[in-house]
C-alpha positions as CSV (number, residue, x, y, z in Angstrom):
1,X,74.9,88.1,83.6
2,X,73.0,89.4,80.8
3,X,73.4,87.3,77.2
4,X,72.0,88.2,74.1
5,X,72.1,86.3,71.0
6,X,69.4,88.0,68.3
7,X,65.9,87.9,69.4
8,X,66.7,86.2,72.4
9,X,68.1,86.6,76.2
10,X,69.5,84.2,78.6
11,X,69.8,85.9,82.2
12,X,71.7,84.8,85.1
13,X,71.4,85.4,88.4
14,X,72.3,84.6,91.8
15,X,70.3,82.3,94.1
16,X,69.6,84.6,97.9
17,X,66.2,86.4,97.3
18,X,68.3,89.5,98.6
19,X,70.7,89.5,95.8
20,X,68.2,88.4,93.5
21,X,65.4,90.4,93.6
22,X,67.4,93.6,93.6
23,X,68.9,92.8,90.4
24,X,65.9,91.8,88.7
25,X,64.2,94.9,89.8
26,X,67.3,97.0,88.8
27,X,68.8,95.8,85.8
28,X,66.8,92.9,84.4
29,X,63.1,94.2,84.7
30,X,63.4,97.4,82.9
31,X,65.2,95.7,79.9
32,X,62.2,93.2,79.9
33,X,60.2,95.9,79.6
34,X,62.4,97.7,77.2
35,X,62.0,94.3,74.9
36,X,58.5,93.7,75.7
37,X,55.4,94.9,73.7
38,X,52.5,97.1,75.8
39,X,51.4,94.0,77.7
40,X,52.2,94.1,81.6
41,X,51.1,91.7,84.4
42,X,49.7,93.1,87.1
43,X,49.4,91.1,90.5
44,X,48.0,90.4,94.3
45,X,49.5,88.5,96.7
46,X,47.2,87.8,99.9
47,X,48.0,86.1,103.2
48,X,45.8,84.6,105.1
49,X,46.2,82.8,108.6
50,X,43.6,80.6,110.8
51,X,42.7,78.8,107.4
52,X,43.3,75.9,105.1
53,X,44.2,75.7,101.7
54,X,40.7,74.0,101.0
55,X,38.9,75.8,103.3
56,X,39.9,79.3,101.5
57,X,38.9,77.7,98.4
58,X,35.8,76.4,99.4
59,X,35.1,80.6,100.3
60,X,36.4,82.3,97.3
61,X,36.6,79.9,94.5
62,X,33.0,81.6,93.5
63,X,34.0,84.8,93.4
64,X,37.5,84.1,91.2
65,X,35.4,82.2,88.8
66,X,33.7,85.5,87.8
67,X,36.9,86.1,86.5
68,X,38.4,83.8,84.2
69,X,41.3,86.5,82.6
70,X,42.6,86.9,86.1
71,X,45.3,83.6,87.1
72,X,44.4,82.6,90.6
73,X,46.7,80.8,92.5
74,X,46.3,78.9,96.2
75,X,49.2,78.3,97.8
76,X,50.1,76.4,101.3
77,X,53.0,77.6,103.4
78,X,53.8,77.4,107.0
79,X,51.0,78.8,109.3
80,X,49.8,80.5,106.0
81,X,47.9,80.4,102.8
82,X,48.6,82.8,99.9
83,X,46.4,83.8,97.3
84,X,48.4,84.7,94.2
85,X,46.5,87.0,91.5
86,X,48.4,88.0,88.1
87,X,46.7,90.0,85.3
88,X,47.9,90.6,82.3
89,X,46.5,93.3,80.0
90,X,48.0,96.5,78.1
91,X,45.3,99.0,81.1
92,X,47.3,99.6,84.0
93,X,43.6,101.5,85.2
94,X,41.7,98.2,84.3
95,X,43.8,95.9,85.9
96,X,43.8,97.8,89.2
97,X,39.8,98.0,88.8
98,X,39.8,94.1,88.4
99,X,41.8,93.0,90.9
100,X,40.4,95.9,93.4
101,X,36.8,94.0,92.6
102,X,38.4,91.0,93.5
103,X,40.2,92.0,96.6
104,X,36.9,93.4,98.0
105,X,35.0,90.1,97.8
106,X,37.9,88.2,99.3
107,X,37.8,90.4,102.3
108,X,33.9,89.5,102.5
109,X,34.8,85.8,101.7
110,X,37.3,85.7,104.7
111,X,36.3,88.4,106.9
112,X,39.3,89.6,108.9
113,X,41.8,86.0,108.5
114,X,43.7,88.1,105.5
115,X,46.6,89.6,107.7
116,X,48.2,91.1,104.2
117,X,47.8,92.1,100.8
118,X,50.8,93.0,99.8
119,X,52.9,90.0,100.3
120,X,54.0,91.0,103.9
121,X,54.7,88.0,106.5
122,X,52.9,88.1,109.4
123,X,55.7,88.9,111.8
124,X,56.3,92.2,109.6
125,X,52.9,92.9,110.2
126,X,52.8,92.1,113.5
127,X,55.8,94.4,114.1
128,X,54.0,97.7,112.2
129,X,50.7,97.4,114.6
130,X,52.9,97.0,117.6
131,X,55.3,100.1,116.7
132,X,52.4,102.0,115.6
133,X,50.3,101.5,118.4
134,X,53.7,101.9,120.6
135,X,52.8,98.7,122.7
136,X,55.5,95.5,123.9
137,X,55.1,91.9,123.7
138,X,56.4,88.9,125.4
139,X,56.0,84.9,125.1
140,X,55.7,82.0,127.2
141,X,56.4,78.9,124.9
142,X,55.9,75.0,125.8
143,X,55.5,73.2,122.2
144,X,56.9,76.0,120.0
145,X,60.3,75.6,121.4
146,X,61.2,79.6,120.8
147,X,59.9,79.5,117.5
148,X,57.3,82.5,118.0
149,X,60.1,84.7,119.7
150,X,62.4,83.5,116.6
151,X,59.6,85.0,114.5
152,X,58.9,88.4,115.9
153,X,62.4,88.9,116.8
154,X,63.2,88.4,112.8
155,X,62.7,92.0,112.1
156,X,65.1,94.6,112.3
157,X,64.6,96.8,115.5
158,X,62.3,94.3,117.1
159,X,64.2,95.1,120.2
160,X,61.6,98.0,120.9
161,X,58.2,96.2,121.2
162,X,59.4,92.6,121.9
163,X,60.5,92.2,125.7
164,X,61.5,88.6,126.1
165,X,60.3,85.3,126.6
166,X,60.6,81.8,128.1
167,X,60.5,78.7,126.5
168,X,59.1,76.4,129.9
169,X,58.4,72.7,128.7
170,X,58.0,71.3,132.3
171,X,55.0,72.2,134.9
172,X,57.5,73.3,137.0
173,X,58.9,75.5,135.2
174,X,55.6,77.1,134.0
175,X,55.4,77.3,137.3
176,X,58.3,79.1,138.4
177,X,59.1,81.0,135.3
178,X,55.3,82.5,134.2
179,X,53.2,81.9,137.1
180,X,51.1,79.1,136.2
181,X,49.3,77.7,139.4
182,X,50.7,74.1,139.8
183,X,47.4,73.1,141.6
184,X,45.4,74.5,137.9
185,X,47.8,72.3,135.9
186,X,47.5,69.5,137.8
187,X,43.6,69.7,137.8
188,X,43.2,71.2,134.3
189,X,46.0,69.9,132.5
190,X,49.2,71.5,130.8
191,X,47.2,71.3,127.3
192,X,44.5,73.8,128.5
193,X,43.0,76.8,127.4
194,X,43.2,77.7,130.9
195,X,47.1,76.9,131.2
196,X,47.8,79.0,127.8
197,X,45.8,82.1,129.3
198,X,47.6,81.8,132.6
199,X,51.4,81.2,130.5
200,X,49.6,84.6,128.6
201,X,48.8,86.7,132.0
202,X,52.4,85.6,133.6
203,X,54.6,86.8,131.7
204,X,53.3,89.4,130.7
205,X,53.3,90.0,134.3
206,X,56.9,89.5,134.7
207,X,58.3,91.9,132.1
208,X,55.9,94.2,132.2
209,X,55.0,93.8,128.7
210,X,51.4,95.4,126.9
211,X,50.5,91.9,125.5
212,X,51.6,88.2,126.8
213,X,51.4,85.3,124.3
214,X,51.3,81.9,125.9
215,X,51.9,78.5,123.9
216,X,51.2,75.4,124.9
217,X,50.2,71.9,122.9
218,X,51.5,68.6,121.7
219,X,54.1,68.7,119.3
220,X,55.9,65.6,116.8
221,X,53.2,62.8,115.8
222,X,50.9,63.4,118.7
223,X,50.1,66.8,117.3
224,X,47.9,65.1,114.6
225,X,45.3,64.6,117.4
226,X,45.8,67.6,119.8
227,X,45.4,70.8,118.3
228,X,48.1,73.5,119.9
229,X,46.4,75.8,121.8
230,X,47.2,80.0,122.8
231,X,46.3,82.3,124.4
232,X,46.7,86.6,124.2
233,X,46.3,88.6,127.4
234,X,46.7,92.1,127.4
């Protein structure tokens, strides 16, 4: 609901991003702009995995600095961090110029953690490499309960590249499910590197899958002192 009264505008809109955002793009942004004087923000939004909200800080803060007009922004979110850039200015051609600049020292700054720069979750992707490069995947999960097959199974049409998986809390069922050797869990452990690359290499195994992904860790409070640990095997 749009309502005007003068100078001013009081919009109304519905809560679900997907009802949302459509109608801000449709019907509320370009009366904004209609409104608005030449000024335009112009914005970034990285993701980066494998790091910290302080530790991508610690890497980039010097390179933002050089550039006060730009509004940087750090955010934490599950298994993420997000850089947030806006820019507002009346050049369309400087803006992109800026935050380009920017963009390219980040990638220096973090090497190859950013995953996107367009906003994209990592399961979205995840899903573009796989259909592009026409290969499968399939899981064997211990502490993530399902949670990575919830993930990559999120997207539309994920039926083509993702094959299955188990979800095998027990040894024996690591056993019997993904071919884990009971005689290496009982001598390395079921928090191993080696357990995660052999949950990896069996199910992959099983379903015949390009890639295996195996998960295996210490969820709940314990979790604070064992770090989750997995493994790819192609």
């Amino acid at each position: 609901m749009w309502l005007e009264d003068g100078g001013r505008a009081v919009v109304l809109l519905p809560g679900p991003p997907r009802e949302l955002k459509p109608l801000f793009r449709e019907q509320v942004l370009p009366r904004l702009e209609r409104r608005a004087s030449g000024v335009r923000m112009h914005s970034r939004e990285l993701r980066v995995t494998g790091l910290g909200e302080s530790h991508v800080e610690q890497r980039i803060l010097p390179i933002y600095k050089r550039f006060p007009e730009v509004h940087t922004t750090i955010l934490a979110a599950p298994g993420e961090t997000q850089i947030h850039l806006r820019f507002w200015t009346e050049d369309p051609a400087h803006a992109k110029k800026i935050l380009d600049e920017i963009v390219q020292g980040f990638e220096i700054a973090l090497a190859d953690r950013i995953f996107s720069q367009d906003g994209r979750a990592l399961e979205e992707v995840v899903a573009e490499q796989l259909t592009l490069n026409n290969a499968t995947i399939a899981a064997a999960e211990s502490c993530t309960g399902g949670l990575l097959a919830q993930r990559l199974t999120s997207i539309a049409g994920s039926s083509s590249y993702f094959l299955g998986g188990v979800v095998c809390y027990s040894n024996e069922l690591k056993t019997a499910w993904a071919d884990v050797p009971a005689e290496m869990i009982a001598a390395k452990g079921a928090v191993s590197p080696e357990v995660a690359a052999a949950l990896a290499e069996g199910i992959r195994r099983r379903v015949g899958s390009t890639l295996g992904v195996g998960i295996t860790g210490i969820a709940g409070r314990e979790a604070a002192r064992t770090r989750n640990l997995s493994a790819r095997c192609m």
